[in-house]
N, CA, C and O atoms as a printed pandas DataFrame, in Angstrom:
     atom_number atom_name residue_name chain_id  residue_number  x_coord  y_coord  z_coord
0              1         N          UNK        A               1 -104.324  -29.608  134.947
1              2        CA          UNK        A               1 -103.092  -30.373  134.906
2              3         C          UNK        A               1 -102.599  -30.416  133.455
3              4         O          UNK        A               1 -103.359  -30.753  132.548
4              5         N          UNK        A               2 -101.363  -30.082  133.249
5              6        CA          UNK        A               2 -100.932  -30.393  131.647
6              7         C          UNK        A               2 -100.428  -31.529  131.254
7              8         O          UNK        A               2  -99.929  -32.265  132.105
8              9         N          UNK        A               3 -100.447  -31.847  130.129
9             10        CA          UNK        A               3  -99.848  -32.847  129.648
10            11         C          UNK        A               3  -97.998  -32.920  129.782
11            12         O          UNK        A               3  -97.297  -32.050  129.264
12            13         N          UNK        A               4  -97.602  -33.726  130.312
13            14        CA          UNK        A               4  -96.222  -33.749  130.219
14            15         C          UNK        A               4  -95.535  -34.113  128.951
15            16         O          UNK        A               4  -94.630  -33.324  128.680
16            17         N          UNK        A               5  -95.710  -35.138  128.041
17            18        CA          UNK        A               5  -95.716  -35.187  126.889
18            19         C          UNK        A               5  -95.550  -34.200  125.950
19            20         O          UNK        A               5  -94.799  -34.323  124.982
20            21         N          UNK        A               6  -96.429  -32.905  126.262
21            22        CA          UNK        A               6  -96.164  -31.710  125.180
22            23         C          UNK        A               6  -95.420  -30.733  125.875
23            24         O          UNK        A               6  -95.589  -29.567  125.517
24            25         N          UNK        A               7  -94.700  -30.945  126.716
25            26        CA          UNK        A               7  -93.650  -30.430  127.449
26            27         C          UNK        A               7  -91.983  -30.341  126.431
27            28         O          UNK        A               7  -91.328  -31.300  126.022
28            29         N          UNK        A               8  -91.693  -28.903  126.266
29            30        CA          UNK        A               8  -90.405  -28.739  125.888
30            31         C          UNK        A               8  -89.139  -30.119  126.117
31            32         O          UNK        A               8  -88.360  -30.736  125.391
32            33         N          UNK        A               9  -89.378  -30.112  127.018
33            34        CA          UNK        A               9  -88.061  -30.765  127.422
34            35         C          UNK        A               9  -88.718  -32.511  127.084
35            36         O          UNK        A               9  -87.900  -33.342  126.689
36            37         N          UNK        A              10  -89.494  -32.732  127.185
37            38        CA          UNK        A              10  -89.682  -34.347  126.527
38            39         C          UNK        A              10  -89.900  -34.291  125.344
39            40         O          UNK        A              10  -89.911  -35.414  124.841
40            41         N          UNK        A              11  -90.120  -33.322  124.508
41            42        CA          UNK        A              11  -89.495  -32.994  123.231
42            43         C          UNK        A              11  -87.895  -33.304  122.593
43            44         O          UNK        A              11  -87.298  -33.794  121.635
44            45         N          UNK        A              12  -87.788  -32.897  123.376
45            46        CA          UNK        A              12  -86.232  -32.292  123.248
46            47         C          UNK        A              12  -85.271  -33.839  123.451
47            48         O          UNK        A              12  -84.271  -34.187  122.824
48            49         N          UNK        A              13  -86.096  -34.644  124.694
49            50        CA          UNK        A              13  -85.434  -35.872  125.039
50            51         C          UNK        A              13  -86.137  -37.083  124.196
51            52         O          UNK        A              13  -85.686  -38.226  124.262
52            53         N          UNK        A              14  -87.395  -36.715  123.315
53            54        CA          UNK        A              14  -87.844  -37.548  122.593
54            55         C          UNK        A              14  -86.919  -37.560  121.284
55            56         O          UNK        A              14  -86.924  -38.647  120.707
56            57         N          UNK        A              15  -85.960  -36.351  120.585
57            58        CA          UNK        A              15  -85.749  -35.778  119.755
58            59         C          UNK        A              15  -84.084  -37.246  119.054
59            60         O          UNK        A              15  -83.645  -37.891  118.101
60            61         N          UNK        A              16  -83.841  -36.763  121.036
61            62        CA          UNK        A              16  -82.466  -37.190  121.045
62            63         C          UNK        A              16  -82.545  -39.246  121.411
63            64         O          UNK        A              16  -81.626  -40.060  121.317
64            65         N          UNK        A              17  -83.185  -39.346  121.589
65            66        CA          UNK        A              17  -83.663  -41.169  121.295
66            67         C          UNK        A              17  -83.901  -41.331  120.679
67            68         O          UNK        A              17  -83.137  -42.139  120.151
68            69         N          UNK        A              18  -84.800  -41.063  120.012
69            70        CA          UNK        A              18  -85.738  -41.533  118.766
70            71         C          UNK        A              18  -84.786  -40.884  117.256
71            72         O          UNK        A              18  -85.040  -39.829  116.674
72            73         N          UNK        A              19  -83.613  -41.933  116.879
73            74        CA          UNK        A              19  -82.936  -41.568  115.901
74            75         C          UNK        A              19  -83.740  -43.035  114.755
75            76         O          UNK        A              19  -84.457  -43.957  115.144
76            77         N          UNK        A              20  -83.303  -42.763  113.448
77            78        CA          UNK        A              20  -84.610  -43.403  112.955
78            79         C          UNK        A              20  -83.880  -45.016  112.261
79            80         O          UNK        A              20  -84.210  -46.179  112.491
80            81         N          UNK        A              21  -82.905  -44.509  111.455
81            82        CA          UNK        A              21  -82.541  -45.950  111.188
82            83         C          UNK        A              21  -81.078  -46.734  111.056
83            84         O          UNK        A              21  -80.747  -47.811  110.560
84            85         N          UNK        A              22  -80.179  -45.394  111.920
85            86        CA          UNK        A              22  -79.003  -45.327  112.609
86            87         C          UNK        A              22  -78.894  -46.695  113.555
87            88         O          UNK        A              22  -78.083  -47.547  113.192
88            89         N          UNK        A              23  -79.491  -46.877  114.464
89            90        CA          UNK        A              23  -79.684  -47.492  115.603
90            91         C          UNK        A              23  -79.742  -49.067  115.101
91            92         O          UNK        A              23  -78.915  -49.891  115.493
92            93         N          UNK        A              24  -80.968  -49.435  114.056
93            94        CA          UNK        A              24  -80.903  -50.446  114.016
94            95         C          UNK        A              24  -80.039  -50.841  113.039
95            96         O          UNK        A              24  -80.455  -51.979  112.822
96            97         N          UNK        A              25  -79.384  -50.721  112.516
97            98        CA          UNK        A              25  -78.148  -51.157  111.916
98            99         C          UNK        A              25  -76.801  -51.430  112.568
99           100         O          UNK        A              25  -75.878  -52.221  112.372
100          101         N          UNK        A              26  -77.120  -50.266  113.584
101          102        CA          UNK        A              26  -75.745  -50.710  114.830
102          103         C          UNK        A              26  -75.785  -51.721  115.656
103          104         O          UNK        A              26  -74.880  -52.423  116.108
104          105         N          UNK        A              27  -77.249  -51.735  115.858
105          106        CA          UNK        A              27  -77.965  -53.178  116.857
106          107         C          UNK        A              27  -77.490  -54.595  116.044
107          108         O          UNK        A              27  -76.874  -55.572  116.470
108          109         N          UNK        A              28  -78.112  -54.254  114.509
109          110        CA          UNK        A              28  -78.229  -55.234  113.880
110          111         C          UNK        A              28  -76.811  -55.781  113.628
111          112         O          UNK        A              28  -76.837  -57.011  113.584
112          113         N          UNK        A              29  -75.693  -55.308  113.466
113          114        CA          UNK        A              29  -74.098  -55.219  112.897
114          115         C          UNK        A              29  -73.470  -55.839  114.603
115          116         O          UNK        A              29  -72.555  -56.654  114.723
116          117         N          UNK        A              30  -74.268  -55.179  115.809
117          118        CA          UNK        A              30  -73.619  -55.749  116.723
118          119         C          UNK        A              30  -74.021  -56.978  117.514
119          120         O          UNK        A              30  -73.363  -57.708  118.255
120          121         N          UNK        A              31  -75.654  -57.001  117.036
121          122        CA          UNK        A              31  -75.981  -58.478  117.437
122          123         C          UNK        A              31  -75.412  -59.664  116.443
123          124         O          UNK        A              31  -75.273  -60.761  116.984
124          125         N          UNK        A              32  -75.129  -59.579  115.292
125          126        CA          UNK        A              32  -74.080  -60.396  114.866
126          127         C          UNK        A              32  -73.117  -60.882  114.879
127          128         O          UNK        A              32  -72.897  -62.088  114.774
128          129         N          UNK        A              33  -72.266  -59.905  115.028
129          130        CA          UNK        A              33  -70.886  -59.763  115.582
130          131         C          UNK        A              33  -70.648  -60.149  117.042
131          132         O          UNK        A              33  -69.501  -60.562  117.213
132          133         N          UNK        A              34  -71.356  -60.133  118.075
133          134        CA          UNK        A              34  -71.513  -60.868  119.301
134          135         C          UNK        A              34  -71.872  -62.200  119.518
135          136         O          UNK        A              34  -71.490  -62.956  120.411
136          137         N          UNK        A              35  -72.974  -62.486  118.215
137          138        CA          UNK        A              35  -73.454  -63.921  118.202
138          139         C          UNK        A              35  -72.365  -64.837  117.650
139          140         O          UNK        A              35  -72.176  -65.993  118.030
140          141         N          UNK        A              36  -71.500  -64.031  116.477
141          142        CA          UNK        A              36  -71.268  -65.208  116.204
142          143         C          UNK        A              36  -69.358  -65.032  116.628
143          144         O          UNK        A              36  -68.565  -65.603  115.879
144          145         N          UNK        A              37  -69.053  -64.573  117.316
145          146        CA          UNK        A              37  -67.580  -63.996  117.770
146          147         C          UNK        A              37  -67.917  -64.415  119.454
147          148         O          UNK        A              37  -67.583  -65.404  120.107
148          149         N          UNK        A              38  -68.443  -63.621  119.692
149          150        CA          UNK        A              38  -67.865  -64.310  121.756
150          151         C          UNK        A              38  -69.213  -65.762  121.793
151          152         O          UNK        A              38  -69.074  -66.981  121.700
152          153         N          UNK        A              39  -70.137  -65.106  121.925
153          154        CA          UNK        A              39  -71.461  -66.658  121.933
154          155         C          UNK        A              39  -71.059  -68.133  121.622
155          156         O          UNK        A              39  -70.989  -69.119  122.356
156          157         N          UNK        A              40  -70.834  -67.970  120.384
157          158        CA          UNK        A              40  -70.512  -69.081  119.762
158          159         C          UNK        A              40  -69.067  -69.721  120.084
159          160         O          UNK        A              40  -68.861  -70.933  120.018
160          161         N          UNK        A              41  -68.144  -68.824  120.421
161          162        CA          UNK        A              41  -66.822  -69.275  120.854
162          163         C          UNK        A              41  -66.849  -70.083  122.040
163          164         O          UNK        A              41  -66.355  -71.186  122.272
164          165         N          UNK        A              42  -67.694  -69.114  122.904
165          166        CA          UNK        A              42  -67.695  -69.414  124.372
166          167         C          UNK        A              42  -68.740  -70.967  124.491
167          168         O          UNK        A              42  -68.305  -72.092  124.736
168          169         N          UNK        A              43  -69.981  -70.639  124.271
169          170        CA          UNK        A              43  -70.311  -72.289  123.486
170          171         C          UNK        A              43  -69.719  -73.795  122.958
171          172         O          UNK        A              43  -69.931  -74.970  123.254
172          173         N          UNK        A              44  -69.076  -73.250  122.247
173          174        CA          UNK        A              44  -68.094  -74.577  121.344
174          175         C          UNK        A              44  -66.959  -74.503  122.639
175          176         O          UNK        A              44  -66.104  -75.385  122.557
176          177         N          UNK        A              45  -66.877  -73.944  123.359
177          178        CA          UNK        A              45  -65.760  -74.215  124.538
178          179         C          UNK        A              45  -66.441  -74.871  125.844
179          180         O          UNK        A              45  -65.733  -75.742  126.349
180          181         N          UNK        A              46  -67.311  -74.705  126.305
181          182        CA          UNK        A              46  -68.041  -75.328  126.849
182          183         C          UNK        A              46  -68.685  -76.688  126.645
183          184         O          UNK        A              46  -68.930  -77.506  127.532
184          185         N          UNK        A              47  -68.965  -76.828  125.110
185          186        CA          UNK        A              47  -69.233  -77.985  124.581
186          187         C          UNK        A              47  -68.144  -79.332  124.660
187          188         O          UNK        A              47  -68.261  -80.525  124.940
188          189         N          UNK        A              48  -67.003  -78.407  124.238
189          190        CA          UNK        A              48  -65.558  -79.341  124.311
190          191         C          UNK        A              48  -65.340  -79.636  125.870
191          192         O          UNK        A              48  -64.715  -80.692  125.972
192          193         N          UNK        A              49  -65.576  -79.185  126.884
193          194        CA          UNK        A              49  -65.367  -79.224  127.911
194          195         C          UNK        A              49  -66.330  -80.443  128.606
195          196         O          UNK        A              49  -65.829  -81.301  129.332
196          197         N          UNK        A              50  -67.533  -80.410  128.340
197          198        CA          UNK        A              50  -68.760  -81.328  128.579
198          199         C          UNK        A              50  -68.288  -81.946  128.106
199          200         O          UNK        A              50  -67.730  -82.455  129.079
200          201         N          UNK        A              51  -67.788  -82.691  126.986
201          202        CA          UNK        A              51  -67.195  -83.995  126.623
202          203         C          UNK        A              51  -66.322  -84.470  127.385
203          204         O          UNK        A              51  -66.388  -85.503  128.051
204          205         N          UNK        A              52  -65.224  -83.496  127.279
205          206        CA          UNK        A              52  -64.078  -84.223  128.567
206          207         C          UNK        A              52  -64.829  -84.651  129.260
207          208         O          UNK        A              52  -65.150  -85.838  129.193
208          209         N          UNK        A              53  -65.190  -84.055  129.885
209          210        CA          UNK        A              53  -65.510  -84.128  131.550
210          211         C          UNK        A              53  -66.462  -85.830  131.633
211          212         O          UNK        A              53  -66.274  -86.739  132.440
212          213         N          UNK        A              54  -67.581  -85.760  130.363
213          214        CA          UNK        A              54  -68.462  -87.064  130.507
214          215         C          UNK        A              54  -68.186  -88.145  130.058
215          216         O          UNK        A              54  -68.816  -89.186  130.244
216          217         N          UNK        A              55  -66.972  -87.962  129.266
217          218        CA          UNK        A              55  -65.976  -89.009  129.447
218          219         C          UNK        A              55  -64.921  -89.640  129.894
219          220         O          UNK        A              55  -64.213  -90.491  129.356
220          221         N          UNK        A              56  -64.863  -88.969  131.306
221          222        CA          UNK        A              56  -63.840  -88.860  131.983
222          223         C          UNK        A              56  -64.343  -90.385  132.991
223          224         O          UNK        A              56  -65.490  -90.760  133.236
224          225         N          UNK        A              57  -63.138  -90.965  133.379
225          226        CA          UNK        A              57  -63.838  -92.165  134.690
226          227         C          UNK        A              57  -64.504  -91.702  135.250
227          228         O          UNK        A              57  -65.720  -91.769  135.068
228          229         N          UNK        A              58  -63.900  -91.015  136.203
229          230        CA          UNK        A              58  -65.038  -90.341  137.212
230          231         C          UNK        A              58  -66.477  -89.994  136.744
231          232         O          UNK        A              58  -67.487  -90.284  137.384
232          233         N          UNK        A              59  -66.462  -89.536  135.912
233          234        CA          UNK        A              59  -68.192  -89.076  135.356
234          235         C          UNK        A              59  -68.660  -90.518  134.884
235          236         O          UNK        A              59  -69.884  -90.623  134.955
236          237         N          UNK        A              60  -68.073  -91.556  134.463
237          238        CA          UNK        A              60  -68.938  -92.731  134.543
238          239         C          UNK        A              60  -69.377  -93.419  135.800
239          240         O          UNK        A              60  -70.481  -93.925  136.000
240          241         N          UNK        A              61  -68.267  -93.361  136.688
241          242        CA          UNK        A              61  -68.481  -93.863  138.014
242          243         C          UNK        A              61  -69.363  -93.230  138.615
243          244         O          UNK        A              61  -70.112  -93.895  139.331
244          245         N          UNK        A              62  -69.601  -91.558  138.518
245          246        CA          UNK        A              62  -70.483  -91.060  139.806
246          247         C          UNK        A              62  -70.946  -89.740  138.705
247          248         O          UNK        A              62  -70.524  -88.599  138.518
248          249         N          UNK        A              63  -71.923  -90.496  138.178
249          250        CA          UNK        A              63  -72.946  -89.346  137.046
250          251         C          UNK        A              63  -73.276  -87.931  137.697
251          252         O          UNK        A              63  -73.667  -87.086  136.892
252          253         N          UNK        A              64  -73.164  -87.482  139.231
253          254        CA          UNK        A              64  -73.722  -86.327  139.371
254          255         C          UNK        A              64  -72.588  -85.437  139.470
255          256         O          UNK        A              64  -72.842  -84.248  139.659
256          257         N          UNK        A              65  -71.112  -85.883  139.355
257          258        CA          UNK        A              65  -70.336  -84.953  139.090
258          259         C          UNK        A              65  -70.128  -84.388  138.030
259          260         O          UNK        A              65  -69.703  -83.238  138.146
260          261         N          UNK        A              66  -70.317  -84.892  136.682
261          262        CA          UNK        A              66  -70.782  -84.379  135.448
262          263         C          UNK        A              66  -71.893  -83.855  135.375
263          264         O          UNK        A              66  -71.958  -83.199  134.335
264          265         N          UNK        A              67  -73.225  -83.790  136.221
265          266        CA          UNK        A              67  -73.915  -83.317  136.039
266          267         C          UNK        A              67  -73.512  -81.269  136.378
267          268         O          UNK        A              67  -73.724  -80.315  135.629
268          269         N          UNK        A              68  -72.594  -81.321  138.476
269          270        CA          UNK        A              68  -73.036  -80.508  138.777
270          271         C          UNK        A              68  -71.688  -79.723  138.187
271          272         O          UNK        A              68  -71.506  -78.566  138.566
272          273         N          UNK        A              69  -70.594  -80.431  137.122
273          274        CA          UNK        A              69  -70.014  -79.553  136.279
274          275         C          UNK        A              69  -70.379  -78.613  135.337
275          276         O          UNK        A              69  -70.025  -77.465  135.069
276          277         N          UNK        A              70  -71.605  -79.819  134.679
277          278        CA          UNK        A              70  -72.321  -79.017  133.726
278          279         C          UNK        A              70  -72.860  -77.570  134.261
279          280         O          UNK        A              70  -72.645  -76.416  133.891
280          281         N          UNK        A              71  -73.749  -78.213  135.416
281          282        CA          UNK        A              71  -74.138  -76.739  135.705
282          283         C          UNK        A              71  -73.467  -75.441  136.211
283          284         O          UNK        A              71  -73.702  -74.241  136.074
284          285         N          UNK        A              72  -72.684  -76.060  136.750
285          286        CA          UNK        A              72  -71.381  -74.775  137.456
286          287         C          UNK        A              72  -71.154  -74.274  135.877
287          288         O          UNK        A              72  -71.718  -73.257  135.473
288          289         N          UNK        A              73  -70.260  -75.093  134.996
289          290        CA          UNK        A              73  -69.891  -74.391  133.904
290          291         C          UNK        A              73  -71.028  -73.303  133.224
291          292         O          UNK        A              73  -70.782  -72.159  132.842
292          293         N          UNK        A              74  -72.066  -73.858  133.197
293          294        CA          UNK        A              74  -73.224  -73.264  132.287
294          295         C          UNK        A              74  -73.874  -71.916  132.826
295          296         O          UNK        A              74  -74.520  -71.000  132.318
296          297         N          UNK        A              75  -73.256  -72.320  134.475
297          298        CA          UNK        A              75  -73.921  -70.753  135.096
298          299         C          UNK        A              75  -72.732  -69.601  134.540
299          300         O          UNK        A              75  -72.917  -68.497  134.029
300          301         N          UNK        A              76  -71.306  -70.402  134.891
301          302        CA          UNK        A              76  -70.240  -68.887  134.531
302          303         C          UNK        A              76  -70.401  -68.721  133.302
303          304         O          UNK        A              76  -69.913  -67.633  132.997
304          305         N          UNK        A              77  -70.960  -69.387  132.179
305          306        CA          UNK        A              77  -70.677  -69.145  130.924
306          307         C          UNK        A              77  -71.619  -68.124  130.879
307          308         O          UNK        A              77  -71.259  -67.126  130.254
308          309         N          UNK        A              78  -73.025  -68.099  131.506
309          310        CA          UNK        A              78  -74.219  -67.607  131.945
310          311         C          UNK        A              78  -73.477  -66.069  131.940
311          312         O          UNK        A              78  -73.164  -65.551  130.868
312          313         N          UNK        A              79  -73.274  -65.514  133.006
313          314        CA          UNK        A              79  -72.691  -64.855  133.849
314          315         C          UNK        A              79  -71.586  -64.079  133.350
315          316         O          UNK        A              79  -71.794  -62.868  133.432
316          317         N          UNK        A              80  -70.288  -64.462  132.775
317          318        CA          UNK        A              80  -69.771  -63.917  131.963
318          319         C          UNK        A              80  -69.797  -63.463  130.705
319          320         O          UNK        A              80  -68.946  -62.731  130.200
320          321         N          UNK        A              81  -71.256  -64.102  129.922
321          322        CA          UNK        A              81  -71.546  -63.744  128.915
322          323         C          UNK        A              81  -72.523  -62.578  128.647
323          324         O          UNK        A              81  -72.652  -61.915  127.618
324          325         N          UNK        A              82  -73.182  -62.489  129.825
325          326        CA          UNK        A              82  -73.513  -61.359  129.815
326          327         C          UNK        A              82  -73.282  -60.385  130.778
327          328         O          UNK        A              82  -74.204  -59.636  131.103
328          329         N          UNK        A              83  -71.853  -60.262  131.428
329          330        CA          UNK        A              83  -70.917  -58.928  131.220
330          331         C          UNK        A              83  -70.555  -58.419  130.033
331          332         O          UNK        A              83  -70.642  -57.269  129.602
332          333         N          UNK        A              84  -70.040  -59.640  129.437
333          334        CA          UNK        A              84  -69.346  -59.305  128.339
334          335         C          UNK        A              84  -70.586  -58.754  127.353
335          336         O          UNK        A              84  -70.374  -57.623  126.917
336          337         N          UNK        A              85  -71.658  -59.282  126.995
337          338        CA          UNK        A              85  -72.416  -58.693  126.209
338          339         C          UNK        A              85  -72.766  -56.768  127.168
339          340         O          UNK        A              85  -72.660  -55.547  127.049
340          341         N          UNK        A              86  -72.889  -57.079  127.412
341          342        CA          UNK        A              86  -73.084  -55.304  128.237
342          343         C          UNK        A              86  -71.529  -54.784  127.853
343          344         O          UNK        A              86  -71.451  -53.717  127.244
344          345         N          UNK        A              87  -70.670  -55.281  128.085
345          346        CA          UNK        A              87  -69.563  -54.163  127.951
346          347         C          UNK        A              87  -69.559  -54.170  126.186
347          348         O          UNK        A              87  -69.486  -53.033  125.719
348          349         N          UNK        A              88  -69.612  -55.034  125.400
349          350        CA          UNK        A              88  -70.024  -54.906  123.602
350          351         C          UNK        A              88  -70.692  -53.895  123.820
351          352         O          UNK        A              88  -70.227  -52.818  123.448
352          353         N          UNK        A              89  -71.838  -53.934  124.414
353          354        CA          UNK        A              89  -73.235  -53.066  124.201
354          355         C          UNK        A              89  -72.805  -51.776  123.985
355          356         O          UNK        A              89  -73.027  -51.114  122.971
356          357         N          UNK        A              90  -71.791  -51.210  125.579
357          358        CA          UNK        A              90  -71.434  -49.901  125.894
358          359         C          UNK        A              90  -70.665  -49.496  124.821
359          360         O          UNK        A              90  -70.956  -48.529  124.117
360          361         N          UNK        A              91  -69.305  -50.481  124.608
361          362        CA          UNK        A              91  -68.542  -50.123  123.480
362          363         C          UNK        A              91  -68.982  -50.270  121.918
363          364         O          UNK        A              91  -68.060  -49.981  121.155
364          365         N          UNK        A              92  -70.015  -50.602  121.375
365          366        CA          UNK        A              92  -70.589  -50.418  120.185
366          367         C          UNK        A              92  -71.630  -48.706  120.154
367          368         O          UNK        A              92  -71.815  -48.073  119.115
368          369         N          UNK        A              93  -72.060  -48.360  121.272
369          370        CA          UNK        A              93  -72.901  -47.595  121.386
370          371         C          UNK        A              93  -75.099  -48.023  121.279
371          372         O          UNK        A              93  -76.178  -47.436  121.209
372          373         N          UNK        A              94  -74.568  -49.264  121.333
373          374        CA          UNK        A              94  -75.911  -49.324  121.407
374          375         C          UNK        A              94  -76.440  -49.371  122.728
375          376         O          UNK        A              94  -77.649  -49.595  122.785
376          377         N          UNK        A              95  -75.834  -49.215  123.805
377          378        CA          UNK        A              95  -76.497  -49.281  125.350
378          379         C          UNK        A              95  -76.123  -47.619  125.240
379          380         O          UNK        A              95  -76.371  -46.867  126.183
């Protein structure tokens, strides 16, 4: 049985991944630029929103509607944030 590893072609596909310090600078330039541009936006909007909402009458009168806002909000923020991080990903080139 041979080794697949010393096979031409996983050569060839080891050649074309394994770039050496290209990559992490693009990672590094785009995990920044994501953290602190959509993350943090989308965050501080959510944050402002949790206030309304837990200071709203209603959220004093009946605490679990602020609760199951919170969570509804926190799942789409969830959810859209990482589409959006995947489509950064594609369009930076690091996916």
């Amino acid at each position: 049985m041979s080794n697949p590893f010393n096979s031409p072609k996983f050569k060839q596909i080891h050649e074309q991944v394994s770039t050496p310090n290209s990559i992490i600078g693009v990672a590094f330039a785009f995990g920044s630029c994501f953290l602190a541009v959509s993350s943090n936006t989308r965050y501080q909007i959510i944050n402002g929103l949790e206030r309304v909402v837990e200071a709203s009458p209603l959220a004093k009168k009946v605490p679990p509607v602020a609760m199951a806002f919170t969570v509804g909000v926190r799942f789409a923020n969830n959810i859209y944030g990482g589409m959006q991080f995947v489509d950064w990903a594609r369009w930076s080139g690091v996916q």
